[in-house]
C-alpha positions as CSV (number, residue, x, y, z in Angstrom):
1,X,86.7,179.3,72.2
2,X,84.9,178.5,75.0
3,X,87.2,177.1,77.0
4,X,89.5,180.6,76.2
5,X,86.5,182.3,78.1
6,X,86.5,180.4,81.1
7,X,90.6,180.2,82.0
8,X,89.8,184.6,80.9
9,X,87.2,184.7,83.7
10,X,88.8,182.0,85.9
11,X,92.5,184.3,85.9
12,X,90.1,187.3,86.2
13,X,88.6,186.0,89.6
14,X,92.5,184.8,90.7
15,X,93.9,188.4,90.1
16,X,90.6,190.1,91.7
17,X,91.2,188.2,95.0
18,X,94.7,188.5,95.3
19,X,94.6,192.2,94.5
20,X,91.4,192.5,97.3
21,X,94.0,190.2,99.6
22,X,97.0,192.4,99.3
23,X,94.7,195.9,99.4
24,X,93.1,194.3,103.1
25,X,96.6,193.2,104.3
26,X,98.3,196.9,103.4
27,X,95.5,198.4,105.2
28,X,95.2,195.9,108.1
29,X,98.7,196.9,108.8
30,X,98.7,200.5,108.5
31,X,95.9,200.7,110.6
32,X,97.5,198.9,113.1
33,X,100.2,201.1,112.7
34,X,98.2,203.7,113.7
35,X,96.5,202.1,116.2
36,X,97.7,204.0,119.8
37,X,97.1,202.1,123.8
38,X,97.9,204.1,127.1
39,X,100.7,202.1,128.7
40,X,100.5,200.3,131.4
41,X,102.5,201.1,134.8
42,X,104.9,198.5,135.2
43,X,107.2,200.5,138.2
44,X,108.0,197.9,141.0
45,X,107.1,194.7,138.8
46,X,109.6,192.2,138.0
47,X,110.9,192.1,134.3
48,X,109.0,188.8,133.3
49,X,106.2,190.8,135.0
50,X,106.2,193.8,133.2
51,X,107.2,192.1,130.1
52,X,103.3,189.9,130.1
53,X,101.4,192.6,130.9
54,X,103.1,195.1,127.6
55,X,102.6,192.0,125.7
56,X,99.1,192.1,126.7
57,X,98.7,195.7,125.6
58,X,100.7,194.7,122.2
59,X,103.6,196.5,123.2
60,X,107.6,195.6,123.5
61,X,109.5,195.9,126.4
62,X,113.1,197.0,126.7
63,X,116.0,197.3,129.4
64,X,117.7,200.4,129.6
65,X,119.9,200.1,132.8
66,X,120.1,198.2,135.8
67,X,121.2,200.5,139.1
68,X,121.3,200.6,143.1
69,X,118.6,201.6,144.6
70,X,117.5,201.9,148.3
71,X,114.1,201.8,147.8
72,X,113.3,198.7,145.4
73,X,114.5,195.2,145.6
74,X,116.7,193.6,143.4
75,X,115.3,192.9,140.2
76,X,112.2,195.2,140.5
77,X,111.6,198.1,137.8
78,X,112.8,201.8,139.3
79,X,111.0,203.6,136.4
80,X,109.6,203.5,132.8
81,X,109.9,205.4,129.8
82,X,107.3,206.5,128.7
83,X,105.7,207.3,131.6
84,X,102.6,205.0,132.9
85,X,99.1,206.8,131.2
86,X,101.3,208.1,128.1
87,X,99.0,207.0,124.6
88,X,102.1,205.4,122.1
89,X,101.8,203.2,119.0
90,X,101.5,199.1,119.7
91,X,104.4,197.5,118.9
92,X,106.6,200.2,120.0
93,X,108.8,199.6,122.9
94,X,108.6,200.7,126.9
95,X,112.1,201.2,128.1
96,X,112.6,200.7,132.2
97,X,115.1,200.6,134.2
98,X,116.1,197.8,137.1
99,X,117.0,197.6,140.2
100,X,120.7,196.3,141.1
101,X,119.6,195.9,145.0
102,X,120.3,198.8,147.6
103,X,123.4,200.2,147.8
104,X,123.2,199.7,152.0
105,X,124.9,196.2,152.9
106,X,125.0,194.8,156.4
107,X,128.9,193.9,157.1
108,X,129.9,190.2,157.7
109,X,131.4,188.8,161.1
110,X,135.2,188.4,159.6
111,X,137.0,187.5,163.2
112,X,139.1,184.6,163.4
113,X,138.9,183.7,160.1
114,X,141.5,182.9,157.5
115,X,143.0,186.2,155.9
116,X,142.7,183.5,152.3
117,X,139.2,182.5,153.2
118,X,137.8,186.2,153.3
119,X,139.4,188.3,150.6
120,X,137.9,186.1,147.3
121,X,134.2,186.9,148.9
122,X,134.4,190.0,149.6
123,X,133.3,191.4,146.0
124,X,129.9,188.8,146.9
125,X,129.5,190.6,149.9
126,X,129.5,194.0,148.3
127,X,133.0,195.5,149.7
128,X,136.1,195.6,148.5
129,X,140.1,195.0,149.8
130,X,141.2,197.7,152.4
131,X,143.9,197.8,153.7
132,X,145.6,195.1,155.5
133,X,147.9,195.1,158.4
134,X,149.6,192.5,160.5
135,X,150.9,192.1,164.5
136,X,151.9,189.3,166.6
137,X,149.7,187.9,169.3
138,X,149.2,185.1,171.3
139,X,145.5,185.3,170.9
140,X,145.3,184.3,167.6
141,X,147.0,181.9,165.1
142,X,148.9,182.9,162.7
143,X,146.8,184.2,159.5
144,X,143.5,184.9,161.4
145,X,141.7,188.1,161.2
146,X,141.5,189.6,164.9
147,X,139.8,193.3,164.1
148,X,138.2,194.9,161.1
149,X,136.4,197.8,160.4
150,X,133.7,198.5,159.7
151,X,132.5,196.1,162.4
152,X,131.0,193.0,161.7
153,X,126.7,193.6,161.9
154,X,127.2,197.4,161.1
155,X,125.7,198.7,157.6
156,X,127.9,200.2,155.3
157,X,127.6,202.0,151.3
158,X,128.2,199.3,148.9
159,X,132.1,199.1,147.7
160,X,133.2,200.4,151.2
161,X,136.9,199.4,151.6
162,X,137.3,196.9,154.4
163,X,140.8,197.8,156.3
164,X,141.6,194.3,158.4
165,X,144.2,193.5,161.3
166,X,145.8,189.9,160.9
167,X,147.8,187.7,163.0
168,X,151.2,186.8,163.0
169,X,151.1,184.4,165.8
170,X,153.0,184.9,168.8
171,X,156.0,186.4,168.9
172,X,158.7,184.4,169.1
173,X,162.0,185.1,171.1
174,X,165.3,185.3,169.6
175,X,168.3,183.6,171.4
176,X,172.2,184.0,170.4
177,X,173.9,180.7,169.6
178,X,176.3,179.3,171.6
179,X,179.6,177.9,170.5
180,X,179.6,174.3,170.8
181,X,182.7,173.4,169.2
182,X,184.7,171.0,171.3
183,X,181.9,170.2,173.4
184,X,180.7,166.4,173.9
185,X,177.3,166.4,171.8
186,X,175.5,164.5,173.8
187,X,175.4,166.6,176.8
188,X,175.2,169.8,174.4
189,X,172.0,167.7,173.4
190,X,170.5,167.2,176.6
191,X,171.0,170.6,177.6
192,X,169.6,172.6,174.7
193,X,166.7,170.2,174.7
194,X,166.0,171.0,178.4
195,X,165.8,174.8,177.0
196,X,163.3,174.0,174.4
197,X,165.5,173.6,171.2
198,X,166.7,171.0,168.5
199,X,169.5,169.2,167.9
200,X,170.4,166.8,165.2
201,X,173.0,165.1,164.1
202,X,174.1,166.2,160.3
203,X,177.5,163.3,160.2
204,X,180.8,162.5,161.4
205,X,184.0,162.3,160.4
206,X,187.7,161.2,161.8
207,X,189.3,164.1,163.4
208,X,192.9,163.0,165.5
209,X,193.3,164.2,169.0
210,X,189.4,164.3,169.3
211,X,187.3,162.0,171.7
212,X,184.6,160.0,169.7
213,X,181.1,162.1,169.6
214,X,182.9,165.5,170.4
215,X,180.9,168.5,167.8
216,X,183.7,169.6,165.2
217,X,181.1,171.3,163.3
218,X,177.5,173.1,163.9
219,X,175.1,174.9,162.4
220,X,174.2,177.9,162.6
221,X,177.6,179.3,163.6
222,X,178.3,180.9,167.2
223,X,176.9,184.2,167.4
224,X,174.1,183.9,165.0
225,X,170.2,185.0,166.1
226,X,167.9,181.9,166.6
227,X,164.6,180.9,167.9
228,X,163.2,178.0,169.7
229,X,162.3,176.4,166.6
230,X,165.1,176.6,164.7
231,X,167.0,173.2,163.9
232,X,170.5,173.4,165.3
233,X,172.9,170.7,163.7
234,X,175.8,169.5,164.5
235,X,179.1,167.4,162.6
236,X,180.8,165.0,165.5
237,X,184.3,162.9,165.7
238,X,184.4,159.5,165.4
């Protein structure tokens, strides 16, 4: 019987506490949630920044955008909501938005370099593909940027369309082939060779009445429009 009376009292004492526990907990917690702090100003400080000093105050911290902006650096907080001074409830959340950088960028020096080279950086370097033209000039190789605009060193809104002039090397004169046919092609050899072109030698074949070496075939055929570089071949008797 008397042990009955002591487990009675003992559960008695377990109950009480955890009922006094669970009361001081509910309470703990709704005071809390009542509890109000003045935020912080966090404008112009860094996310991690902002972040430590919320935590600080018991209070959350949330990105709401990220955009350009001229007069904070990249990364920095533009503005806050709610505002710095404002009394909300801990654990709620300050929303901010970040700076993306300004939306002024200084254009890059572009001339005389690769037309391939250029056009995957230019998203990095905050423009985008104009419009691109070509000429021939002596000036510059083939493929190499010789104007652009805006100018190298000259500021310009971010995304600005950069329009480029590209080389196509010099311009090469066009010449009419002459017909070589029946000509020994030796001397035709020495003679278009003295002019600055090619000859080569493609095969030969029997051909009766026909002096060994004499052309009985070329290429490209008499008439056509050809340039300095272009590799004339011929077919000679044998």
């Amino acid at each position: 019987m008397l042990n009955n009376k002591k487990f009675r009292v003992i559960l008695f004492a377990l109950l009480f506490f955890n009922v006094f526990f669970f009361s001081a907990l509910v309470s703990a917690q709704f005071f809390l949630q009542g509890e109000t702090v003045a935020v912080p100003d966090v404008v112009g400080k860094t996310f991690p920044q902002a972040k430590e000093e919320l935590a600080r105050k018991k209070l959350a911290l949330s990105l709401k955008d990220q955009q350009f902006d001229n007069t904070r650096e990249k990364g920095k907080i533009i503005s806050q909501t709610p505002a710095a001074g404002s009394r909300i409830k801990i654990q709620q959340a300050v929303k901010v938005v970040v700076s993306r950088g300004s939306e002024q960028i200084i254009v890059p020096r572009l001339l005389n370099r690769s037309l391939e080279s250029v056009l995957p950086g230019l998203k990095e370097a905050g423009l985008t593909k104009g419009t691109v033209s070509f000429t021939h000039t002596a000036a510059y190789p083939a493929g190499r940027i010789i104007a652009q605009f805006p100018p190298s060193q000259s500021e310009a809104q971010r995304d600005t369309p950069l329009d480029l002039l590209v080389s196509q090397g010099e311009l090469e004169e066009e010449y009419i082939m002459p017909d070589l046919l029946g000509r020994q092609a030796e001397a035709a050899r020495r003679e278009l060779t003295a002019q600055g072109f090619k000859l080569s030698y493609s095969g030969s074949s029997y051909y009766p009445g026909l002096e060994p070496g004499t052309i009985i075939r070329q290429f490209p055929p008499k008439g056509h429009a050809v340039k300095k570089r272009t590799l004339i071949s011929v077919e000679v008797s044998k």
